[in-house]
C-alpha positions as CSV (number, residue, x, y, z in Angstrom):
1,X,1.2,-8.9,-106.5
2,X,-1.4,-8.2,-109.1
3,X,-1.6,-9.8,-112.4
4,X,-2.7,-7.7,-115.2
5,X,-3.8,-8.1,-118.8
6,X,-1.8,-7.3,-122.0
7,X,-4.1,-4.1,-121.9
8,X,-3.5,-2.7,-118.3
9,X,0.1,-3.4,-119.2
10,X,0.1,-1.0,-122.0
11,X,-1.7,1.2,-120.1
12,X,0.7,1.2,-116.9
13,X,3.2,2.0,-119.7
14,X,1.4,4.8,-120.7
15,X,0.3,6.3,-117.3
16,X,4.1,5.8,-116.1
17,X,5.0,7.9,-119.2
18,X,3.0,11.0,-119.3
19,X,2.6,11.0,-115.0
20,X,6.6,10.6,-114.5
21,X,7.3,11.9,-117.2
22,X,9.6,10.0,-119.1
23,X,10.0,9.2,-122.7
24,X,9.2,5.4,-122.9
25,X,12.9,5.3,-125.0
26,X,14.0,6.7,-121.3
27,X,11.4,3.9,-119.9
28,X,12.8,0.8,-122.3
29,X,16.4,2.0,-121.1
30,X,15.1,1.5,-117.5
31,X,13.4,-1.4,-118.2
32,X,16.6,-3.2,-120.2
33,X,18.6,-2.0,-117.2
34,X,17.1,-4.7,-115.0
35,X,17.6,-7.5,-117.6
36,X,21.2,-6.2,-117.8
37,X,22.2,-6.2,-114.1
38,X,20.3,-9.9,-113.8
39,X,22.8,-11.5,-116.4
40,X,25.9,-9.8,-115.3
41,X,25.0,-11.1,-111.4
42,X,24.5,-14.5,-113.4
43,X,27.0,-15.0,-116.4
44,X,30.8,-14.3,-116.7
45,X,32.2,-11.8,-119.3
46,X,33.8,-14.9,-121.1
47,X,29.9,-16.5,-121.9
48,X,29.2,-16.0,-125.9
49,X,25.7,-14.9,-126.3
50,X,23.5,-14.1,-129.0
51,X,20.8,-11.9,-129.0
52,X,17.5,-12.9,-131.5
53,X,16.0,-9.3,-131.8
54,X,12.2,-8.8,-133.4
55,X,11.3,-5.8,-135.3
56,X,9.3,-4.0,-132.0
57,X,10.0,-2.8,-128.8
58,X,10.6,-6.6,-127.2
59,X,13.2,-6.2,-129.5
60,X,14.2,-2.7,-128.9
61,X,14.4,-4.0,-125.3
62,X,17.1,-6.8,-126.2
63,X,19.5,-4.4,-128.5
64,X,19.4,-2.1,-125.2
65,X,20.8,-5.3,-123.4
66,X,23.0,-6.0,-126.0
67,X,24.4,-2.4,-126.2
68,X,24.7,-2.6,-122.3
69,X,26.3,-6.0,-121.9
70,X,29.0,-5.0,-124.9
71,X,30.0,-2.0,-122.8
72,X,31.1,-4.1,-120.5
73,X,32.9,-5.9,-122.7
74,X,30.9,-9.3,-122.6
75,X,31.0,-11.2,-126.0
76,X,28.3,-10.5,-127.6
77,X,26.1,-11.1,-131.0
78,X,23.1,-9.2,-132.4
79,X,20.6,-10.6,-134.7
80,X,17.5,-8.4,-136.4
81,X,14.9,-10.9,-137.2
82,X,13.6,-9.1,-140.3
83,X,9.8,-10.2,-141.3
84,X,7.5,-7.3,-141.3
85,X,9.7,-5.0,-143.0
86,X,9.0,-1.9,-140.0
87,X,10.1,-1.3,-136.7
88,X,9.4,0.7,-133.7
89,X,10.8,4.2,-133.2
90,X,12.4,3.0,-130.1
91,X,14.3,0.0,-131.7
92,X,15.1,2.1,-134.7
93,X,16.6,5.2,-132.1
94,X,18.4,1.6,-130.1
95,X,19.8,0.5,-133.3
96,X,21.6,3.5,-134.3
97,X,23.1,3.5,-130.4
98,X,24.6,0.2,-131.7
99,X,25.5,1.4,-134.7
100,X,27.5,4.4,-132.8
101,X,29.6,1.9,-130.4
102,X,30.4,-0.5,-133.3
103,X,27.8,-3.3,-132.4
104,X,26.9,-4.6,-135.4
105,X,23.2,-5.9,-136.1
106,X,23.5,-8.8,-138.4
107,X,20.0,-9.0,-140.4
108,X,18.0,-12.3,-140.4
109,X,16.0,-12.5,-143.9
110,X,15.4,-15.7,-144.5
111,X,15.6,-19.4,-143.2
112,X,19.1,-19.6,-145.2
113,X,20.2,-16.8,-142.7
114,X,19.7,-18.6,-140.0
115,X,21.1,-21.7,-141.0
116,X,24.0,-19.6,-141.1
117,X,24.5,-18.9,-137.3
118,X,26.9,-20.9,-135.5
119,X,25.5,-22.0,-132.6
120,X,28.4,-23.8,-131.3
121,X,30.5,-20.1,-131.0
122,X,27.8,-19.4,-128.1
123,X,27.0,-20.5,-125.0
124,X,23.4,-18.5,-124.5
125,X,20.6,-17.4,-126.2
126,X,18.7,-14.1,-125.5
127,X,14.7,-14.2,-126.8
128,X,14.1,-10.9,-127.5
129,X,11.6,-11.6,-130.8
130,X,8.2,-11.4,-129.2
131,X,6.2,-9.5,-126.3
132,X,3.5,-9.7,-124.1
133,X,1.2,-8.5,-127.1
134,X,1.4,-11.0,-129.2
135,X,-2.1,-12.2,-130.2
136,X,-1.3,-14.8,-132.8
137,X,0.7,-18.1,-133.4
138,X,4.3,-17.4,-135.1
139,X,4.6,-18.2,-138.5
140,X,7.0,-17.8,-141.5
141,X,10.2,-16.7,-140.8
142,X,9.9,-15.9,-136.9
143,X,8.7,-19.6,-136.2
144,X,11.9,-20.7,-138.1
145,X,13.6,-18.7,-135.6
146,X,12.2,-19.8,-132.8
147,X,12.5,-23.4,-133.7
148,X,16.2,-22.7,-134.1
149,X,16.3,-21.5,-130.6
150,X,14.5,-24.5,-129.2
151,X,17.0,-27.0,-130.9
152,X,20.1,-25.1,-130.6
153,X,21.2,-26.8,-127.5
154,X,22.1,-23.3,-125.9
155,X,20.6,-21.6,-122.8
156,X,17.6,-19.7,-123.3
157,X,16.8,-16.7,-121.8
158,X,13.3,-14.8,-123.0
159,X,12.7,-10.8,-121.8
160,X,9.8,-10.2,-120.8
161,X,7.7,-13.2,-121.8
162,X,8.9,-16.6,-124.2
163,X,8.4,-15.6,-128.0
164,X,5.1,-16.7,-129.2
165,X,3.4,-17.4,-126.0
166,X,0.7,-15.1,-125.4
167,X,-0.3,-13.7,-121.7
168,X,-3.3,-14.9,-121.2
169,X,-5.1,-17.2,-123.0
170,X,-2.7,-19.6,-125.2
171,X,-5.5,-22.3,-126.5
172,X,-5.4,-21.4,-129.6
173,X,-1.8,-21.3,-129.7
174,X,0.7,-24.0,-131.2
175,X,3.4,-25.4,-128.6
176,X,5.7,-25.4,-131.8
177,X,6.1,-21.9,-132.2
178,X,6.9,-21.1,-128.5
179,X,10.4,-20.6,-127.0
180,X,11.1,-23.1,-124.5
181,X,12.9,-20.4,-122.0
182,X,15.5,-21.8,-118.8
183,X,14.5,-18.5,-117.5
184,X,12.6,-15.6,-118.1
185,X,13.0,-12.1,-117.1
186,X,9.6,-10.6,-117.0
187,X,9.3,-7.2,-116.6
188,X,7.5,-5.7,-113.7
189,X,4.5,-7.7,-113.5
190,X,3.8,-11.6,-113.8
191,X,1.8,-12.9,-116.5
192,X,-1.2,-15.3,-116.2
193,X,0.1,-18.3,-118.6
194,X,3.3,-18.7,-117.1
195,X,1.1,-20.1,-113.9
196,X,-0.8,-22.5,-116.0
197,X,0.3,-26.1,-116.7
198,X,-0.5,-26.4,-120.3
199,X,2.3,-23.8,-121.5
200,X,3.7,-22.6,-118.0
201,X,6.7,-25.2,-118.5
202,X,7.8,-23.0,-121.4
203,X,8.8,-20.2,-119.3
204,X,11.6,-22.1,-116.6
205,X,12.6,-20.4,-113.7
206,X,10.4,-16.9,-113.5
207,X,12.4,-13.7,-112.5
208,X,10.0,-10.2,-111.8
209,X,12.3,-7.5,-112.3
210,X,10.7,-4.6,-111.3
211,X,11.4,-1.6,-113.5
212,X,9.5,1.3,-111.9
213,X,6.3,1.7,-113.3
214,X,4.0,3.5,-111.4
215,X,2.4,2.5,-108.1
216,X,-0.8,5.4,-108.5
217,X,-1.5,3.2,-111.0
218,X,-1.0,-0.3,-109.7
219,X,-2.9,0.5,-106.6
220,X,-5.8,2.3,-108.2
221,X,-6.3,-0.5,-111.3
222,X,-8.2,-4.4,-110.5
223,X,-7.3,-7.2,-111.2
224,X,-8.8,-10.6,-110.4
225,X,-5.7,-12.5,-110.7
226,X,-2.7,-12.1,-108.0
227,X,0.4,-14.0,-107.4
228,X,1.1,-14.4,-103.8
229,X,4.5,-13.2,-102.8
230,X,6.4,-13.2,-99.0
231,X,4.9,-9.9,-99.2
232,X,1.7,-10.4,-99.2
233,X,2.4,-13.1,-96.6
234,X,3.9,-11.2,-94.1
235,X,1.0,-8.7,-94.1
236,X,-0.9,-11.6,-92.9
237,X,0.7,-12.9,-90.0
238,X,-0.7,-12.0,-86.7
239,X,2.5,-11.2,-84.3
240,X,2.2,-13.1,-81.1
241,X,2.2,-10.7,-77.8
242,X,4.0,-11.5,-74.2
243,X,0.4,-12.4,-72.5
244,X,-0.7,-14.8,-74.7
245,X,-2.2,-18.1,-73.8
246,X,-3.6,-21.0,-75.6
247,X,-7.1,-20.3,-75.5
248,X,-6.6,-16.9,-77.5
249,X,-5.4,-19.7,-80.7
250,X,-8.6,-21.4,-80.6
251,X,-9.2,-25.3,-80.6
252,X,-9.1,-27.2,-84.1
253,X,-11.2,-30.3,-84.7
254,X,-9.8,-32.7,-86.9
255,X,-12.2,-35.5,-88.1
256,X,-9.9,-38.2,-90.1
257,X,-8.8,-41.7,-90.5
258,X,-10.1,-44.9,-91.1
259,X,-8.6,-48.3,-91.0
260,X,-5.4,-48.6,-93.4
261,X,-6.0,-44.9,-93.8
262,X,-4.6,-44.0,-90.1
263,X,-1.6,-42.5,-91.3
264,X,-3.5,-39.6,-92.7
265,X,-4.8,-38.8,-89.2
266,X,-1.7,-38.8,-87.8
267,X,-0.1,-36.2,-90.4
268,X,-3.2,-33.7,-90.5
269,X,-3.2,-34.2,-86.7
270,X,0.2,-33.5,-86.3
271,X,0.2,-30.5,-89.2
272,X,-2.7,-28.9,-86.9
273,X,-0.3,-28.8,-83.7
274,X,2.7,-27.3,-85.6
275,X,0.5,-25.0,-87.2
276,X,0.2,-23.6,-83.7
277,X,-3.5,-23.7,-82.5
278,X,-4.5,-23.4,-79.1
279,X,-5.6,-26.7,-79.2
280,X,-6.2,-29.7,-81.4
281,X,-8.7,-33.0,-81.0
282,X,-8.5,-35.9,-83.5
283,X,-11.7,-37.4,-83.9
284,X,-11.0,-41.1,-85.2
285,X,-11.9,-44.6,-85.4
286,X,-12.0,-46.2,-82.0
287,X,-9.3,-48.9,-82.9
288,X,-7.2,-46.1,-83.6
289,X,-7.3,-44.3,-80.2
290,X,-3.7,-45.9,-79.0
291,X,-1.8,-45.4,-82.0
292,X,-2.9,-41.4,-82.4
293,X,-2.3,-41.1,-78.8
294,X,1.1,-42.2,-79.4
295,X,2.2,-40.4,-82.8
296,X,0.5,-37.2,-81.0
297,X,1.0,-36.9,-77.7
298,X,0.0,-33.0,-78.1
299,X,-3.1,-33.6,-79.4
300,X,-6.2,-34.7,-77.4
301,X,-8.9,-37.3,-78.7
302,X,-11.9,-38.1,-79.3
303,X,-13.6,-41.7,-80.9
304,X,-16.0,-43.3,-83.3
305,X,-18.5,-45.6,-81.7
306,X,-17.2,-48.6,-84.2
307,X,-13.6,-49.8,-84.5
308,X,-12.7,-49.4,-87.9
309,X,-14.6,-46.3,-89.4
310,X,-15.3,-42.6,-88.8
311,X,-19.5,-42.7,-87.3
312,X,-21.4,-42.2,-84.6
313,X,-23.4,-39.5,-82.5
314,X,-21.7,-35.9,-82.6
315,X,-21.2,-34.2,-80.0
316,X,-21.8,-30.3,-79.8
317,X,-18.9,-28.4,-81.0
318,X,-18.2,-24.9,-81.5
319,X,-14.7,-25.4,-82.8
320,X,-12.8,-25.2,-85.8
321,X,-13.4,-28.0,-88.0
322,X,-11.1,-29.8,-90.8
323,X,-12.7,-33.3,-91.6
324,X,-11.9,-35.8,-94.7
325,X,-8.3,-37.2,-94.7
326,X,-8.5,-40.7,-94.8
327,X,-11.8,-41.2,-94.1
328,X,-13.3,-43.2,-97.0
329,X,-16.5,-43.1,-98.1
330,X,-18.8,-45.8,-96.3
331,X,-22.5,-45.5,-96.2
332,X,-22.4,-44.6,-92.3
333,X,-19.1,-42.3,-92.7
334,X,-21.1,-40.2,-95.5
335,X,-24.2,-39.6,-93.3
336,X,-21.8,-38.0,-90.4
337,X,-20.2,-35.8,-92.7
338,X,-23.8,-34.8,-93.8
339,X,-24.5,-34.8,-90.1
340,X,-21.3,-32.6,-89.0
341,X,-21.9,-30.3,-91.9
342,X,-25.5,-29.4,-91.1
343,X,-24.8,-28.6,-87.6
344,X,-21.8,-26.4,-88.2
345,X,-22.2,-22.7,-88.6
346,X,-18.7,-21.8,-88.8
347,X,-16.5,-21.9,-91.9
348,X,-14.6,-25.5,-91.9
349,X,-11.8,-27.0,-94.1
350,X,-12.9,-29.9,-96.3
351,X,-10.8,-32.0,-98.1
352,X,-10.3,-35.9,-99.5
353,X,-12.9,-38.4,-99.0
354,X,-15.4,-35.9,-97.4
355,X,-15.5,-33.5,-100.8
356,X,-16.0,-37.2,-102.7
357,X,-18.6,-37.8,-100.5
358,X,-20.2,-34.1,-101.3
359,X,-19.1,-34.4,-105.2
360,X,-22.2,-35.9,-106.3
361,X,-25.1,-34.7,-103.8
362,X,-25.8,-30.6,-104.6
363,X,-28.4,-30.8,-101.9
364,X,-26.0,-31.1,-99.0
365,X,-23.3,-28.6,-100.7
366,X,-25.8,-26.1,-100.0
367,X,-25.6,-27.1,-96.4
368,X,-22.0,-26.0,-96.6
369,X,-21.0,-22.9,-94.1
370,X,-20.3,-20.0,-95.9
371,X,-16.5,-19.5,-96.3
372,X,-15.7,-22.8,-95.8
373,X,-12.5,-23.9,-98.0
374,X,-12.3,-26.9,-100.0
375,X,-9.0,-28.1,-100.8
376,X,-9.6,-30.4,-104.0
377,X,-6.4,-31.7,-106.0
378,X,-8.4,-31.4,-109.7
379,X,-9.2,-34.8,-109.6
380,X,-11.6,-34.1,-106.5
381,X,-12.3,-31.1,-108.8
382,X,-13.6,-32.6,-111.9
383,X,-15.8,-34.3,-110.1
384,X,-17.7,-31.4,-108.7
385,X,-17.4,-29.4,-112.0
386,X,-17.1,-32.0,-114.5
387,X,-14.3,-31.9,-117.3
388,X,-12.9,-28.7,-118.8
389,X,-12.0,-28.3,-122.3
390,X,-8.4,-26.1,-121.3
391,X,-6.8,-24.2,-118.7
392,X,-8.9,-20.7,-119.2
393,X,-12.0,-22.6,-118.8
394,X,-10.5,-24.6,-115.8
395,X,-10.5,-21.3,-114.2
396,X,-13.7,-20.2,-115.1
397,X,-15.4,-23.2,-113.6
398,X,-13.2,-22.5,-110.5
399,X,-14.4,-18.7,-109.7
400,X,-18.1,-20.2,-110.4
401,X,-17.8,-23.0,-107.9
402,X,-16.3,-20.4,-105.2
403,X,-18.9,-17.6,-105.9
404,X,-22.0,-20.0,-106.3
405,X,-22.0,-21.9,-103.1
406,X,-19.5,-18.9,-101.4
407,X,-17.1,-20.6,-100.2
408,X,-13.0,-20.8,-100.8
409,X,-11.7,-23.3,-103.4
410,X,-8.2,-24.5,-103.0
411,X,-7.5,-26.0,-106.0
412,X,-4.0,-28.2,-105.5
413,X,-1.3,-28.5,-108.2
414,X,2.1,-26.6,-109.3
415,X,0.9,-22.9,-108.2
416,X,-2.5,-23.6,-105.8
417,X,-4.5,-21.7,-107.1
418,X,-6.7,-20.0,-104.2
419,X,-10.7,-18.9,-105.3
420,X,-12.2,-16.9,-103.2
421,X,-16.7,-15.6,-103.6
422,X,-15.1,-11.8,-104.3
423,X,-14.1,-13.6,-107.9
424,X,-10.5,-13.3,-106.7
425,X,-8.0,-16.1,-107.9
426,X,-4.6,-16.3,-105.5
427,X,-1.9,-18.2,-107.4
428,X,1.4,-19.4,-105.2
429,X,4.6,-19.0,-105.4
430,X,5.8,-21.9,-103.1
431,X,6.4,-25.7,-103.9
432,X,8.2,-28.4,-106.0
433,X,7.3,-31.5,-107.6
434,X,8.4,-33.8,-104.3
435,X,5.4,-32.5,-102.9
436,X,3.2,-34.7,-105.1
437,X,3.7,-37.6,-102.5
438,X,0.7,-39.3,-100.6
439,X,-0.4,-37.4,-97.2
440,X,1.0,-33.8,-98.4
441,X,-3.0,-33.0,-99.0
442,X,-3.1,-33.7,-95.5
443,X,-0.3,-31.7,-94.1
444,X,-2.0,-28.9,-95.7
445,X,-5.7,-29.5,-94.5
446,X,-4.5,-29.4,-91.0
447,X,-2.3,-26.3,-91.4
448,X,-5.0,-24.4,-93.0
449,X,-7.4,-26.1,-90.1
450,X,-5.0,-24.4,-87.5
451,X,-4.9,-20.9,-89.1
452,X,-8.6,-21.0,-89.8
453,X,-8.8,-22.0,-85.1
454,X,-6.7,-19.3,-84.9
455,X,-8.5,-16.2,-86.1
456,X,-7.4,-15.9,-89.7
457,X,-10.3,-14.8,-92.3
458,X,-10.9,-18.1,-94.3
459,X,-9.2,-16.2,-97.5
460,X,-6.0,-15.3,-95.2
461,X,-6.1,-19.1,-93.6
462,X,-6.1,-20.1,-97.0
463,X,-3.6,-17.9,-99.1
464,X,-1.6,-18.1,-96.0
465,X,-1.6,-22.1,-95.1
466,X,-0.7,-22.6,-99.0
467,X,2.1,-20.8,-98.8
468,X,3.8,-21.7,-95.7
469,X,2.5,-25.6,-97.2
470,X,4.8,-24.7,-100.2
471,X,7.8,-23.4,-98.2
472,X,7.8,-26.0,-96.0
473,X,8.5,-28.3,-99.3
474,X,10.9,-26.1,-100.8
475,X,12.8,-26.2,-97.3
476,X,12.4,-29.9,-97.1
477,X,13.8,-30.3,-100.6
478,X,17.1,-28.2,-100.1
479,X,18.0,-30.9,-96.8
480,X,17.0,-34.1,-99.0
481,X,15.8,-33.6,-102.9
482,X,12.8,-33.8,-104.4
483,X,12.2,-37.6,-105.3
484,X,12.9,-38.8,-101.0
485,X,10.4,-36.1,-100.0
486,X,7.6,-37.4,-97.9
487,X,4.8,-35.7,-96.2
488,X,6.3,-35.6,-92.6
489,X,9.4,-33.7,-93.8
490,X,6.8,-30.7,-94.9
491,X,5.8,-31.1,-91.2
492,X,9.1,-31.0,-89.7
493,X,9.9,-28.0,-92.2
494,X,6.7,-26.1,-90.9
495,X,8.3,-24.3,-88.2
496,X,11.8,-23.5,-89.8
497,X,8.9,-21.3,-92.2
498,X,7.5,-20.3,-89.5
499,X,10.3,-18.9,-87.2
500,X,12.3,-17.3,-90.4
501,X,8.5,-14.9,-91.0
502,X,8.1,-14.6,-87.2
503,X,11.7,-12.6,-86.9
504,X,10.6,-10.4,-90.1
505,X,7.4,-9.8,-88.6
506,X,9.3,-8.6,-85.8
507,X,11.8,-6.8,-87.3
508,X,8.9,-4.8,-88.8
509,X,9.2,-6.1,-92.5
């Protein structure tokens, strides 16, 4: 799903309107309509709610929600937040629809007004003060408001996007003028800050409600930003056919562990089988060959000359490789991951120890395969960008490392954010915080390891091990919570993913 700008929003408004045609008081109607039919699937009739209404059409969209919601005989109040003085001609036309069923719109003048509400009568709050357009921090009498929604103790929901946030780029915006939402219903399209992690815990759980805008234009208009939805997933997943065999999945390498560091082998080794290669080696420390034998009997093995640490002669490989978990950063561990790199011409996955061996030596990230994916958490990442000043620049320095040494960047966090050398950013939709746990990095560089063995572009490996990565959590945390999560459950998880997008694959979609 593509993100777009403020600007290619308006626009999309705009073609929709004169290609339809509608009138966009028809459009707003439409739009509102969604917003309506989320709340009645989520609220009783007998939940108070009052509506916070600005002067524009992110206003005009809440008295159309109001009006709706009333009609169905839900309890509801209806606020005008009054500080410009004007209105749109679509929340004027809205307010004398409210004015012809006997909703009344109460007017909000001053701070006195407000103090005036009685938030205790209501159980919910609707943000309807601010769009997507907003370009500057609230002030005066709108920040008042806003701060009375924040401390109100009520549920929040926003339309469309939390009052005072802006889309894109909020560092120049105030944390104190933004509507901490529980939910927001945003309307048709996803907007870049709610993915980010300085503001994007204002917007609570994030609802697209598509409201019919039109696809000519979605499909003919770029965007360098998209949110990766089952959709997109399920065009990516090769179907399996009756005369199949192992060697058409390809053989994964996996180069990892080191001693007290084993159990990072075991889980990239073991994410690597489930992700269904052909067939997977672990390459480890000789002391180690018993113990991966053991925790993965599926895999096959191969050994460091030395007991404790990853070293040694290679041996001429033309698999796929995934090298770094647990492997540490010795002297003679750094000079086979230089060695292993330079003799590889296929894309690879690198991740851990072996990007903190790479941070600091430019020379031999130019030896780097083309298309090869790094999966940094932004520690690793700061360390082969430096330090950003905020989240805009974060990404900037992200696009620059994928297209400069052409390779895909996975940088790890709530929302992986996939960077690809196109200047494409991927952002996920899959995860929860028990997935911060030690050895999840490693699930996921062996799952992406597998899909890379088995075919998958490096940009499809990627988008797609990320997401089945994050699935796998969010099925692990259903069974057992978020704080018990460990990094085997997302393994165990793995194929419950798997089979559930296997049978809509096969049921064509």
């Amino acid at each position: 799903m593509k993100i777009f700008t403020a600007e290619q929003i308006r626009d999309w408004d705009k073609f929709t309107i004169e290609n339809e045609p509608i009138r966009s008081l028809d459009l707003m109607e439409r739009a509102a309509s969604r917003c309506t039919h989320w709340i009645r699937k989520n609220y009783s009739q007998d939940t108070g709610m009052v509506f916070m209404c600005g002067p524009g059409n992110n206003g005009g969209d809440g008295l159309v929600v109001a009006r709706q919601l009333h009609e169905m005989f839900y309890k509801v109040s209806c606020y005008h937040i009054n500080f410009s003085g004007q209105t749109s001609e679509d929340f004027n036309q809205n307010k004398q629809r409210l004015n012809r069923i006997g909703l009344e719109l109460n007017e909000i003048n001053s701070k006195e007004d407000l103090q005036k509400i009685k938030s205790n009568e209501y159980s919910l709050v609707v943000d309807a003060i601010f769009g997507s357009g907003l370009n500057r921090p609230a002030q005066d009498l709108p920040l008042e408001v806003i701060k009375w929604i924040n401390h109100s103790g009520l549920e929040v929901i926003s339309i469309d996007i939390p009052s005072g946030m802006f889309r894109e780029d909020n560092k120049e915006n105030s944390k104190d003028g933004i509507v901490k939402a529980d939910a927001t219903l945003t309307l048709q399209s996803c907007k870049l800050s709610f993915l980010l992690p300085d503001f994007g815990g204002y917007v609570g759980r994030i609802h697209v409600l598509p409201i019919g805008l039109s696809g000519k234009y979605y499909e003919l208009t770029d965007s360098k930003y998209e949110l990766v939805t089952q959709n997109e997933v399920l065009a990516i997943i090769k179907k399996r056919h009756k005369y199949s065999h192992k060697g058409l999945f390809g053989h994964a390498y996996i180069f990892a562990g080191a001693k007290g560091k084993m159990g990072a082998a075991v889980l990239a080794t073991r994410s690597c089988v489930r992700g269904g290669a052909g067939l997977t080696t672990a390459h480890v420390p000789r002391s180690a060959w018993q113990l991966m034998q053991q925790a993965v009997p599926e895999a096959m093995l191969t050994f460091s000359e030395v007991d404790d640490i990853l070293c040694g002669a290679l041996m001429p490989t033309k698999k796929t490789v995934g090298i770094g978990p647990g492997i540490g950063q010795e002297a003679q561990t750094a000079e086979f991951v230089f060695k292993l790199i330079a003799e590889q011409d296929e894309p690879m996955v690198i991740d851990a120890d072996a990007l903190n061996i790479l941070a600091g030596n430019k020379e031999r990230q130019r030896e780097i395969p083309e298309r090869s994916i790094l999966t940094p958490h932004p520690k690793e990442f700061q360390r082969w960008v430096g330090e950003w000043h905020n989240e805009g620049h974060k990404l900037n320095l992200l696009l620059e490392l994928s297209q400069r040494l052409k390779l895909i960047v996975v940088l790890k966090g709530a929302h992986t954010i996939t960077a690809t050398p196109e200047g494409k950013l991927y952002f996920n939709t899959t995860g929860n915080p028990g997935m911060a746990t030690p050895g999840s990095g490693d699930v996921l560089t062996g799952l992406i390891t597998s899909l890379l063995a088995q075919g998958y572009s490096p940009r499809d490996a990627a988008v797609l091990g990320v997401w089945v990565h994050g699935a796998a959590g969010d099925k692990a945390q259903k069974q057992i919570g978020e704080q018990a999560l460990r990094a085997g459950d997302l393994i165990e998880a793995i194929p419950l993913v798997m089979k559930e997008h296997e049978q809509t694959v096969a049921q064509g979609g």
